[in-house]
KEKE-3310 file (N, C-alpha, C; in steps of 0.2 Angstrom, whole numbers, plus 5000, padded with zeros to 4 digits):
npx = (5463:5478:5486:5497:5494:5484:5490:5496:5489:5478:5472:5478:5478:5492:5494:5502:5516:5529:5537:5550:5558:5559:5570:5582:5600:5606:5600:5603:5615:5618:5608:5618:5629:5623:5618:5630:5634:5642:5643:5633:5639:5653:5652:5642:5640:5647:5635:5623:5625:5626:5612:5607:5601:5595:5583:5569:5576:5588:5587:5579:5590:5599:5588:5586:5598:5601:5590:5598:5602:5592:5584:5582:5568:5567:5575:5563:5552:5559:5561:5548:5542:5550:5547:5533:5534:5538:5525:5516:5520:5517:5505:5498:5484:5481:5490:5494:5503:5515:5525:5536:5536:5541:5556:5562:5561:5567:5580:5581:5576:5563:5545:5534:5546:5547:5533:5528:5539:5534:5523:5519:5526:5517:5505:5509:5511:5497:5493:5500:5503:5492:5490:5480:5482:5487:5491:5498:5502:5514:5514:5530:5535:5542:5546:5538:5524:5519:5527:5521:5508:5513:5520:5508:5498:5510:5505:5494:5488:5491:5482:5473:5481:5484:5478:5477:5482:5496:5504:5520:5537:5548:5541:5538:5535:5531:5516:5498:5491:5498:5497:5484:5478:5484:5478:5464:5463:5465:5456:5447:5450:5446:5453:5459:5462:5476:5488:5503:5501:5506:5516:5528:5526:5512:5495:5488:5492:5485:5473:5472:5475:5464:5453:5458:5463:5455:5456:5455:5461:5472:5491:5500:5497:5500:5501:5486:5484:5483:5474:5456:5447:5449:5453:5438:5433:5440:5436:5423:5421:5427:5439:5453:5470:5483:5496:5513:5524:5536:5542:5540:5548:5560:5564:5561:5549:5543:5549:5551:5544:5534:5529:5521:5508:5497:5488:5480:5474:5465:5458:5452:5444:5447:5449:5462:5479:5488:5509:5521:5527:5544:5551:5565:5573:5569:5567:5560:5547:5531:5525:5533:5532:5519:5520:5530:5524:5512:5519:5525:5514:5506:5494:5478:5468:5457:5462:5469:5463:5456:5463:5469:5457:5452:5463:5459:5446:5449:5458:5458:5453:5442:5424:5419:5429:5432:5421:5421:5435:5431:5421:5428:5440:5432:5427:5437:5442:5433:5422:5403:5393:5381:5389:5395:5407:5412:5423:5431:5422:5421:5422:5433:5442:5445:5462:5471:5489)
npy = (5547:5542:5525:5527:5538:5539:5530:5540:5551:5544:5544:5533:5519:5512:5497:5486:5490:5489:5498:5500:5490:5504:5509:5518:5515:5525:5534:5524:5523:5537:5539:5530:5534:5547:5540:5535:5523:5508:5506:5497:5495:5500:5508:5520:5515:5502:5497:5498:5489:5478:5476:5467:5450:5437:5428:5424:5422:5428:5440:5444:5443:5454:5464:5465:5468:5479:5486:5489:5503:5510:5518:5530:5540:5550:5545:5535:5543:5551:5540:5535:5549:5552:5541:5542:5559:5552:5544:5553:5561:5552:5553:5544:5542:5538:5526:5513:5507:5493:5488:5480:5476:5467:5465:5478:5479:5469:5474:5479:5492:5500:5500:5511:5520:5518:5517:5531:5538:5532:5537:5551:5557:5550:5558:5573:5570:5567:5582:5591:5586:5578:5566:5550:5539:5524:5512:5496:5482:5470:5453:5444:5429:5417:5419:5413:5411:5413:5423:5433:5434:5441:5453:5459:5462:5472:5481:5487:5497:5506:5509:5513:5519:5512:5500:5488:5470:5462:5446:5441:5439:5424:5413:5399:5382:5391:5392:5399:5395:5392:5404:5407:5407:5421:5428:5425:5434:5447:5451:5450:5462:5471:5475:5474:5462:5452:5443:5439:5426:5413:5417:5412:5401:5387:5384:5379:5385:5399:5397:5392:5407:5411:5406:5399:5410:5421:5430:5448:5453:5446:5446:5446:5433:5424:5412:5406:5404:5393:5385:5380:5381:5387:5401:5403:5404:5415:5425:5424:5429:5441:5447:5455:5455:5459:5466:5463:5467:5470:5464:5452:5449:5450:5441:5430:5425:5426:5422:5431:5449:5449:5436:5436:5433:5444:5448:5439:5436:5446:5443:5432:5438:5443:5452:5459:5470:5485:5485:5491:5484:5481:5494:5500:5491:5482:5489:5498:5510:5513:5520:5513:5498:5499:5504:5494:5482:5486:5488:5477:5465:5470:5479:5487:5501:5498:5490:5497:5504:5497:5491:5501:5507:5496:5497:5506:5503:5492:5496:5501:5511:5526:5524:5537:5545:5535:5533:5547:5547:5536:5543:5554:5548:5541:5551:5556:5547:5545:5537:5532:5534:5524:5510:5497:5494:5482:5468:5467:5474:5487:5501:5496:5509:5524:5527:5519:5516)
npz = (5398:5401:5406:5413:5417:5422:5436:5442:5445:5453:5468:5482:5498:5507:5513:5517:5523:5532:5543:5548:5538:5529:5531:5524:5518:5520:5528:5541:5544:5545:5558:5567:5567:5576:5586:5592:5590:5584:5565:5557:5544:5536:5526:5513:5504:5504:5513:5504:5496:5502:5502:5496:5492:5491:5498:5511:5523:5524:5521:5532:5540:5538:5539:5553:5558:5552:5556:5574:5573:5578:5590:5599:5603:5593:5584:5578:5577:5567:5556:5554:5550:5536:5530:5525:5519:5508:5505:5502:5493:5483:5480:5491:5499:5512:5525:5531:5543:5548:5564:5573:5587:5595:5591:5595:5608:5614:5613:5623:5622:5626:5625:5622:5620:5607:5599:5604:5596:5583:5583:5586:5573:5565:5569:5564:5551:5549:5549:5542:5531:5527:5526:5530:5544:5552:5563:5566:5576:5574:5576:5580:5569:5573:5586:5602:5605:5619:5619:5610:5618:5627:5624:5619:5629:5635:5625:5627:5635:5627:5616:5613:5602:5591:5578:5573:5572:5567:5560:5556:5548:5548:5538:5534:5543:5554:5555:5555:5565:5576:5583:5588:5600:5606:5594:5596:5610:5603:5596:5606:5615:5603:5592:5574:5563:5554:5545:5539:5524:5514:5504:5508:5513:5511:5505:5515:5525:5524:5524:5536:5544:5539:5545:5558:5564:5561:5550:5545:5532:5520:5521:5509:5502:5489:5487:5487:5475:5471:5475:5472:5478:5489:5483:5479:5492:5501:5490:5493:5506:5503:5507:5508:5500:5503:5492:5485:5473:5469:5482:5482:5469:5473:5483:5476:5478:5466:5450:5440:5435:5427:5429:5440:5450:5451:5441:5438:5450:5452:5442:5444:5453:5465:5478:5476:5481:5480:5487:5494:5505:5510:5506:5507:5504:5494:5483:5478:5481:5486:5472:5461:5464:5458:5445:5439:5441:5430:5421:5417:5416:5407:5411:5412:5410:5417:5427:5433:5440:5450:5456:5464:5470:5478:5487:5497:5499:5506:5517:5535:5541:5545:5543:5538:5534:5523:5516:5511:5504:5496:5486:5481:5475:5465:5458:5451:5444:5435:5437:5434:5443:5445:5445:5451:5465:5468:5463:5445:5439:5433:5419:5403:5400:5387:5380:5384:5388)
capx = (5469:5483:5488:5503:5491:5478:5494:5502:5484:5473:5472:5476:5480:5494:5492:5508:5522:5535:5542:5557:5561:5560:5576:5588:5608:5608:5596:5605:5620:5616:5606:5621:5633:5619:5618:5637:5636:5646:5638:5633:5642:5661:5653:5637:5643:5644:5627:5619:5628:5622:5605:5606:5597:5591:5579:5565:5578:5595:5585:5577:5594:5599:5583:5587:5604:5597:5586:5600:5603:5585:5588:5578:5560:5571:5574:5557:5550:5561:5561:5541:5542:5553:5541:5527:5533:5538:5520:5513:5523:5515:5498:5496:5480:5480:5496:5494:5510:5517:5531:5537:5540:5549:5562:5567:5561:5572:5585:5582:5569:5556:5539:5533:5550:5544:5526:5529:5542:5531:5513:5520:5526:5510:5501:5512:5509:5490:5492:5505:5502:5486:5489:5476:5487:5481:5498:5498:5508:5513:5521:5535:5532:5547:5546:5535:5515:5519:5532:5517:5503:5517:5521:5501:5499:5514:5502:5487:5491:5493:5476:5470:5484:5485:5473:5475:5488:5496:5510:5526:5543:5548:5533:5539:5538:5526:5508:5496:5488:5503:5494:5479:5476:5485:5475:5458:5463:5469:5450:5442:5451:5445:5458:5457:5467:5478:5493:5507:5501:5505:5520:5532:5520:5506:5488:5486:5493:5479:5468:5473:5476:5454:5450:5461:5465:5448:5459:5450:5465:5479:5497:5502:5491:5502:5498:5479:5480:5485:5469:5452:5442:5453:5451:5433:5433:5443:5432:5417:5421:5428:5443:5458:5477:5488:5501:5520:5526:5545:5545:5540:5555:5568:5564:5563:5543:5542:5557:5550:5537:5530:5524:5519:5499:5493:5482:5477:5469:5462:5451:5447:5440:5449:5450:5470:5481:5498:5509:5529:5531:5551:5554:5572:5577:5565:5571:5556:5539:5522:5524:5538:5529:5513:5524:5535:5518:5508:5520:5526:5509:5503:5490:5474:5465:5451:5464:5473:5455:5452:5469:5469:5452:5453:5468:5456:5442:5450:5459:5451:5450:5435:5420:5418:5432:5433:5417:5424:5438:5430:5418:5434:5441:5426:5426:5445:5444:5429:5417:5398:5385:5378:5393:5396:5414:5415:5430:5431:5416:5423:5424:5437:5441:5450:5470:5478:5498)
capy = (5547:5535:5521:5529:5546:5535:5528:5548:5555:5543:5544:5526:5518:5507:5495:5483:5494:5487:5504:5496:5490:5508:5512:5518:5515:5534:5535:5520:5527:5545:5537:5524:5540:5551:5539:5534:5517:5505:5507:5492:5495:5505:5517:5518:5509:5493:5495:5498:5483:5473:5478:5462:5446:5431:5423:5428:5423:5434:5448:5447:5444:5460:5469:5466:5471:5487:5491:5490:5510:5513:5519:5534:5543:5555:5541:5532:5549:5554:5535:5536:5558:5552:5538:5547:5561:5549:5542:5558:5561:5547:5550:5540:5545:5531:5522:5509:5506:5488:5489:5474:5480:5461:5467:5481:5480:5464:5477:5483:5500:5503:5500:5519:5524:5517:5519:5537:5541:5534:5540:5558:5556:5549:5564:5575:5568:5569:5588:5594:5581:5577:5559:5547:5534:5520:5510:5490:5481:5462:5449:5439:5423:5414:5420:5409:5414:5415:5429:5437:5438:5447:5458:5462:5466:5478:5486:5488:5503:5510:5503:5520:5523:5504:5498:5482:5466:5455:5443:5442:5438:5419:5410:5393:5380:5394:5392:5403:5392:5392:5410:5406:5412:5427:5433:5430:5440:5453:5451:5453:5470:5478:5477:5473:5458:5451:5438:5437:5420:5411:5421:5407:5395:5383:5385:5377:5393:5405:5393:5391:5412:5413:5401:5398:5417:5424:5439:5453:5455:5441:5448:5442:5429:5423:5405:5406:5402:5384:5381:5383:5382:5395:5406:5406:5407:5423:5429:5426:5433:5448:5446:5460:5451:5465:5460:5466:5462:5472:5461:5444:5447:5451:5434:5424:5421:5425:5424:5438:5452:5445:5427:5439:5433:5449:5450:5432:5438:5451:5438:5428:5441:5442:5462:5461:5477:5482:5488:5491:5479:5484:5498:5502:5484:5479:5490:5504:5512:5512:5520:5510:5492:5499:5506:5489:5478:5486:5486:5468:5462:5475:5478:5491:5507:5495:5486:5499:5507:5491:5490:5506:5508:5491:5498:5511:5499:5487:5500:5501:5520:5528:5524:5542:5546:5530:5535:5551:5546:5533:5547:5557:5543:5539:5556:5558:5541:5546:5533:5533:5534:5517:5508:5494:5494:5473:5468:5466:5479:5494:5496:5498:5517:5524:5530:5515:5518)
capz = (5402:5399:5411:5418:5418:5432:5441:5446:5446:5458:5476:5486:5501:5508:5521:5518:5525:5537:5544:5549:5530:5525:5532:5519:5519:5522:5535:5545:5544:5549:5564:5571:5569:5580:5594:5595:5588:5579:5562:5553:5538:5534:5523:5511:5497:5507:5516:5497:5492:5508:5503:5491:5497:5489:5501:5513:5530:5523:5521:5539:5546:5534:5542:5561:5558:5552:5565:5578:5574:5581:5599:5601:5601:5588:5578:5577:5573:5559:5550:5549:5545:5530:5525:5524:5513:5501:5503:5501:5486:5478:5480:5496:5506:5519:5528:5539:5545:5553:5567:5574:5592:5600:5586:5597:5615:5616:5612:5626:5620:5628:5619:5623:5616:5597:5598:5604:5591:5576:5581:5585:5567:5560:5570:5562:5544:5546:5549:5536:5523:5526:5523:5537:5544:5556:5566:5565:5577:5572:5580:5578:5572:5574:5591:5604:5607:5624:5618:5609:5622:5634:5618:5618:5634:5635:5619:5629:5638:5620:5613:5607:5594:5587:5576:5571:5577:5563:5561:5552:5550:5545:5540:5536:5549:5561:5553:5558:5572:5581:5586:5588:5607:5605:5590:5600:5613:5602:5594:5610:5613:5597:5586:5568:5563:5548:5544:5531:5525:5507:5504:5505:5517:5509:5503:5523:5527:5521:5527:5546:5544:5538:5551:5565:5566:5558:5549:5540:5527:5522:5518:5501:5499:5482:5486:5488:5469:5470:5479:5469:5486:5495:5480:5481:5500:5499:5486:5493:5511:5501:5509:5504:5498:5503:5488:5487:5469:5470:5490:5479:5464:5478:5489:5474:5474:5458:5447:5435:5434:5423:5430:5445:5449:5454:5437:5440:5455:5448:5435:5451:5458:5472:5482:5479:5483:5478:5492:5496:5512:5515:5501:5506:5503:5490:5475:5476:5486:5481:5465:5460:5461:5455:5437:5436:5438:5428:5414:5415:5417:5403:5413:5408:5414:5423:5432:5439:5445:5451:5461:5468:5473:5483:5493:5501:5501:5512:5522:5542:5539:5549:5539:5537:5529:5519:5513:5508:5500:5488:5484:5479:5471:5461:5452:5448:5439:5430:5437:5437:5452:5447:5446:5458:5468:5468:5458:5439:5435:5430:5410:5400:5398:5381:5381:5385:5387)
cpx = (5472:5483:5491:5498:5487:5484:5496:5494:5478:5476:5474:5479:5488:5495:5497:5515:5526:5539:5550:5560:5560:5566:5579:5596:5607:5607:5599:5612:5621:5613:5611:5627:5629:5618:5623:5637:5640:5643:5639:5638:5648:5657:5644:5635:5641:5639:5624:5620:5624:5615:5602:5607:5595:5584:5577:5572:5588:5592:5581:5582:5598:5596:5585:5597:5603:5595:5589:5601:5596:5585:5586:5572:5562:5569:5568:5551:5552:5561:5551:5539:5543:5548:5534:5527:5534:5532:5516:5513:5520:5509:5494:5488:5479:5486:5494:5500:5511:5522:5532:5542:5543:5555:5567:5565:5564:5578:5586:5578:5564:5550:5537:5539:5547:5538:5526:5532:5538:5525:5513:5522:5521:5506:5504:5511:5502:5489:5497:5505:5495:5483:5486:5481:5484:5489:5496:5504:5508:5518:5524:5536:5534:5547:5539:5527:5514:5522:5525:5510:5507:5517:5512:5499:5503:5513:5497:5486:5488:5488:5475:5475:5487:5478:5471:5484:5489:5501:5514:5532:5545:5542:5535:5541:5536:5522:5505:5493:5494:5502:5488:5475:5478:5480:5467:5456:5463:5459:5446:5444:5449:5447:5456:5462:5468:5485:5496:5504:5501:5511:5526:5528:5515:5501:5488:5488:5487:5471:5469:5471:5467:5453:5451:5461:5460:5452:5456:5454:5472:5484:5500:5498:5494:5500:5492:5477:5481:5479:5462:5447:5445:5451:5444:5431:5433:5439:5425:5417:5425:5435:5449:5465:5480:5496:5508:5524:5535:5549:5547:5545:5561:5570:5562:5556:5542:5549:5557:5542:5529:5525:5521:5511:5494:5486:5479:5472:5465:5456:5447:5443:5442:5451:5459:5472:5487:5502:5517:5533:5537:5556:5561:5575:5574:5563:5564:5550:5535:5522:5528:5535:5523:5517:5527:5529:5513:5511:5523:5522:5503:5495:5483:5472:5462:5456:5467:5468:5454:5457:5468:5461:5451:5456:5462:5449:5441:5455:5453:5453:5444:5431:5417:5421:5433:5426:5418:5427:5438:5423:5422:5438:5437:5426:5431:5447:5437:5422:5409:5393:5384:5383:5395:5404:5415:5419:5426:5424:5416:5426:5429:5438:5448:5457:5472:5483:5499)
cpy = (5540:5530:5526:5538:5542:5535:5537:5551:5551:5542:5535:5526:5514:5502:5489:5486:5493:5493:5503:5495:5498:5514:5512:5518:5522:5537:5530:5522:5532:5542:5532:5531:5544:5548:5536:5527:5513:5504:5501:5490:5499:5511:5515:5516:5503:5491:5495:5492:5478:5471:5473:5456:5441:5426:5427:5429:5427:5438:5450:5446:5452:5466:5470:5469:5478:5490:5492:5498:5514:5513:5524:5535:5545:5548:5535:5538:5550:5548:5536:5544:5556:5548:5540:5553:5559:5546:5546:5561:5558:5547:5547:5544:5543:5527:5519:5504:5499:5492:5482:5475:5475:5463:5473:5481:5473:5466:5479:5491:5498:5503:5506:5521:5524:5518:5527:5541:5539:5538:5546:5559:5556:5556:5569:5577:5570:5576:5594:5590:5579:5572:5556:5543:5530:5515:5501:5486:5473:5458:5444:5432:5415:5413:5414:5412:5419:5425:5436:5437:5441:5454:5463:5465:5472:5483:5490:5494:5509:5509:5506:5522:5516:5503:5489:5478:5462:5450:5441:5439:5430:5416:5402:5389:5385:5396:5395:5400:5390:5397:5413:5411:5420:5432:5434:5434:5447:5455:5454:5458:5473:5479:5474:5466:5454:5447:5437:5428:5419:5418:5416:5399:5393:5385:5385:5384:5399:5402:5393:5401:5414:5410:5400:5406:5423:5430:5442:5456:5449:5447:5444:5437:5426:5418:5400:5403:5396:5382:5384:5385:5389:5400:5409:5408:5414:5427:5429:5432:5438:5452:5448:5455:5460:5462:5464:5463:5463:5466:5454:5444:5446:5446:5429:5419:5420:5425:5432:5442:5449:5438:5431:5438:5435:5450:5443:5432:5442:5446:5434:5431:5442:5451:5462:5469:5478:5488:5486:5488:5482:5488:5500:5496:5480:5484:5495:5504:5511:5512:5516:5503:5494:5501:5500:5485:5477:5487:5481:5465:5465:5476:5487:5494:5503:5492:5489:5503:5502:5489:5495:5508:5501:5491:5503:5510:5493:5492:5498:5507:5520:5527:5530:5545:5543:5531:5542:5552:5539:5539:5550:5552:5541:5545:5559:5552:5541:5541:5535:5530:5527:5512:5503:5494:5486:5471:5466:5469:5485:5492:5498:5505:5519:5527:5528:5519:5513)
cpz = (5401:5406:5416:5419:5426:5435:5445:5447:5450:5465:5478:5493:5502:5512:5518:5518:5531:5540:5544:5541:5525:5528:5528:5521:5522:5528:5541:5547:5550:5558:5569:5573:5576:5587:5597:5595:5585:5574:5557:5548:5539:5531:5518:5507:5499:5509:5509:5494:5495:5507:5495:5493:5489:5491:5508:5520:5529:5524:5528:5546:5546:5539:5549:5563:5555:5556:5571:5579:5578:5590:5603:5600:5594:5581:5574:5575:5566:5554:5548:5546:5538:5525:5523:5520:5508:5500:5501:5494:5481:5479:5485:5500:5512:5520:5531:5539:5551:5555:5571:5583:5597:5596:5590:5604:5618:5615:5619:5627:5624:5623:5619:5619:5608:5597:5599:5600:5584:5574:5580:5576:5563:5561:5565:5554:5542:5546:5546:5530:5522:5523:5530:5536:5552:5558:5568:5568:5576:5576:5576:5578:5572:5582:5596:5604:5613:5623:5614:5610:5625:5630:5620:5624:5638:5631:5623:5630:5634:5615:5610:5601:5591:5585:5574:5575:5570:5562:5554:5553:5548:5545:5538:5540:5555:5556:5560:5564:5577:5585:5589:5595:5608:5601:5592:5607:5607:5598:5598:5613:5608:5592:5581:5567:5556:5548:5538:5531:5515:5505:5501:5508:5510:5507:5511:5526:5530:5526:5534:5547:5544:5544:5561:5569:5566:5555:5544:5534:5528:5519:5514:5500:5492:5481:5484:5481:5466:5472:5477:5475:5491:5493:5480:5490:5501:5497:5489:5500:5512:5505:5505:5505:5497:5497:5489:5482:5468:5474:5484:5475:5472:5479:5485:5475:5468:5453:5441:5436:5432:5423:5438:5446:5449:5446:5437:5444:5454:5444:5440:5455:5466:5472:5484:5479:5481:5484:5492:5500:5513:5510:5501:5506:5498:5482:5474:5482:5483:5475:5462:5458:5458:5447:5435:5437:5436:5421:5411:5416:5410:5404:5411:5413:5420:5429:5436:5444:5450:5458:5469:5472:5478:5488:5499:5502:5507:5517:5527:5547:5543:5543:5536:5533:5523:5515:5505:5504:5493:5484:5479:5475:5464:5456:5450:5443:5434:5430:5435:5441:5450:5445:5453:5460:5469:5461:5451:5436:5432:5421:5411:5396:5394:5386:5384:5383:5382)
residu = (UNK:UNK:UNK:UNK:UNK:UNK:UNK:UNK:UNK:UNK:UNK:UNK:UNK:UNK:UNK:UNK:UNK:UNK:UNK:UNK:UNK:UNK:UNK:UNK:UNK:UNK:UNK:UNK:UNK:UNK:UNK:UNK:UNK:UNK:UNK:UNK:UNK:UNK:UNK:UNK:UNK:UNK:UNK:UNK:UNK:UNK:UNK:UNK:UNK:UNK:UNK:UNK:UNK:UNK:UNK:UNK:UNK:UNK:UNK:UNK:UNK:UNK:UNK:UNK:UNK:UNK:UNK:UNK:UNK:UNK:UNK:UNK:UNK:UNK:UNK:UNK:UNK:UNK:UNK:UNK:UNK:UNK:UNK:UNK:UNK:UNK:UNK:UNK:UNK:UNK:UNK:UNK:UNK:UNK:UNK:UNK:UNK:UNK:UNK:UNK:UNK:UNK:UNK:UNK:UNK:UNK:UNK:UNK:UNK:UNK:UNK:UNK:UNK:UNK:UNK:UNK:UNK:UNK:UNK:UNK:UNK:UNK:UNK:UNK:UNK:UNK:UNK:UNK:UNK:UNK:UNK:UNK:UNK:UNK:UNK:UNK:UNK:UNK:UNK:UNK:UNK:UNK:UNK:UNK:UNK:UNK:UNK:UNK:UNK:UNK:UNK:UNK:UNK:UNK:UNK:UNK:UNK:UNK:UNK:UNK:UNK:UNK:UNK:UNK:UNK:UNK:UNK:UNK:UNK:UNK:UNK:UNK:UNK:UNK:UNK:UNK:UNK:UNK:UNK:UNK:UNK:UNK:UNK:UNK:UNK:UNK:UNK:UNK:UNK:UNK:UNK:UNK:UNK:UNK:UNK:UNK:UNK:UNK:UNK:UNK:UNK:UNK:UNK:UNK:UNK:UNK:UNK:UNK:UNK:UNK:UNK:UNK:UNK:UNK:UNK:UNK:UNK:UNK:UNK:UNK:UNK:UNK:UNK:UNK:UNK:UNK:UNK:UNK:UNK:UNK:UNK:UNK:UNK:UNK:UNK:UNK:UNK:UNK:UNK:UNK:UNK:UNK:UNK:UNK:UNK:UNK:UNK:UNK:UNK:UNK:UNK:UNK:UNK:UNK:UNK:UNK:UNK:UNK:UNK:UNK:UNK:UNK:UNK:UNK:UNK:UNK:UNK:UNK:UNK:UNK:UNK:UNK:UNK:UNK:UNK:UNK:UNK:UNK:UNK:UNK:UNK:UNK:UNK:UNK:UNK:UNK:UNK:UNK:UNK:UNK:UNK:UNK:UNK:UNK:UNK:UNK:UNK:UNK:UNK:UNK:UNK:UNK:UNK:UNK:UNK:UNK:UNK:UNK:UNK:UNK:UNK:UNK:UNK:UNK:UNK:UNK:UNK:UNK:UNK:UNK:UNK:UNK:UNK:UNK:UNK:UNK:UNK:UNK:UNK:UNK:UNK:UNK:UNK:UNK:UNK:UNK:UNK:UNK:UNK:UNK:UNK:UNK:UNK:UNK:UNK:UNK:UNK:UNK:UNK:UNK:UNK:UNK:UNK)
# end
């Protein structure tokens, strides 16, 4: 099987999906008409245009300008329905979808209103598509601490359909121990926990993020490779980098595909993952970044076994299904039973693209 034959024919996860960035001009639109507002944009030409950014704090002044159409159950239902067939479509097995719910209940929504319109959606998903999906809320972390223990406490209620807590949103100038209390409450409820860190932030970053915040998955992680001790950290405490290589050309991490670190990490051994972060602003979905950086990195069978089996590795999937599905995984890629799943061990299997 070719390259491009793995990428369309194995199963994966995505666990860096910002719901809110999978708004399309079309769909913003539609939804500012539907609830009698003044719509961002004249028409869908100029939002498509708009949907063109330089740097990480244009395009989250972009996104929040976005999100103002968001206003009902309705519409927090239909924007995660719609992302979800496109993830189905791609082979997704696993979603676990961020929402940044200071973003709208300082609109004025009600937190029930968005937690109820995406989860019936996720339900919905898991029983027509038959994609698992697991809801991740993060805070904002330009906003104060204070502002996200109240956030956390207005979740609690709602503990059973959230899985995990992480944070987002500018990360320069708010390091991850700026959160520190917040994230060990959110630890001692149950939740999973995980932090955009090394994005555009420092190696320090990553590091406050392991330590300060103990988190079981960083968010991009691009940085981690400045720093040979972080790298092994990471690597020893098997530590997933949820990556985003489309997000990183856009915002001007990377300047080309091609100097993109994701195979870098890969040779380091580190349990990286490739993921869409804010697809309707960032020039593709799933397939899209895994097709554009696996052929500007010219990347081989093993590595994309190597990718994709990560994402559903570090998924926080029930252990039963996740069981399951690397079962299912394992013999769609042609593996064998004595085969370890620790990165950089799978051979290299004929009919390169």
């Amino acid at each position: 099987m070719t390259v491009s034959g793995l990428i369309r024919a194995l199963p994966r996860a995505e666990l860096h999906l910002h719901i809110e960035g999978s708004l399309e001009p079309a769909m913003m639109l539609a939804l500012a008409a539907r609830n009698g507002i003044a719509s961002p944009y004249p028409s869908i030409e100029e939002a498509r245009a708009a949907y063109d950014f330089g740097s990480l704090q244009a395009f989250l002044d972009l996104y929040y300008r976005g999100i103002s159409v968001l206003q009902r159950m309705d519409d927090y239902h239909d924007l995660t329905a719609a992302y979800l067939a496109r993830a189905a479509a791609e082979n997704v097995t696993r979603a676990e979808i961020f929402f940044d719910p200071q973003g709208h209940t300082a609109r004025g929504i009600p937190l029930s209103v968005v937690i109820d319109g995406i989860t019936t959606a996720m339900m919905l998903g898991e029983r027509t598509l038959g994609i698992s999906t697991g809801l991740i809320l993060c805070f904002l972390r330009h906003l104060s601490e204070d502002d996200a223990l109240e956030t956390l406490d207005q979740a609690l209620p709602y503990k059973d359909r959230i899985i995990g807590v992480g944070l987002d949103s500018s990360e320069m100038g708010h390091p991850p121990s700026k959160f520190k209390r917040v994230f060990d409450r959110a630890r001692d409820e149950g939740f999973h926990l995980m932090a955009h860190a090394g994005e555009e932030g420092p190696p320090e970053y990553i590091w406050q993020a392991i330590d300060d915040l103990g988190v079981e998955r960083i968010d991009h992680g691009n940085r981690a490779l400045e720093d040979e001790a972080l790298v092994r950290r990471i690597a020893t405490d098997g530590l997933a980098l949820t990556v985003c290589p489309l997000s990183n050309l856009s915002l001007g991490v990377v300047d080309d595909l091609k100097n993109h670190p994701l195979k870098r990490m890969l040779d380091a051994g580190l349990k990286a993952t490739i993921n869409s972060d804010d697809p309707a602003y960032f020039g593709g979905y799933l397939g899209d970044n895994i097709n554009r950086v696996a052929a500007a990195l010219d990347l081989n069978d093993a590595d994309i076994i190597q990718l994709l089996r990560n994402s559903l590795e570090a998924s926080f999937a029930p252990e039963v299904w996740k069981a399951a599905a690397l079962a299912d995984f394992d013999r769609k890629a042609g593996l064998t039973d004595d085969l370890s799943s620790s990165p950089r061990k799978y051979p290299r299997r004929r009919g390169r693209a």
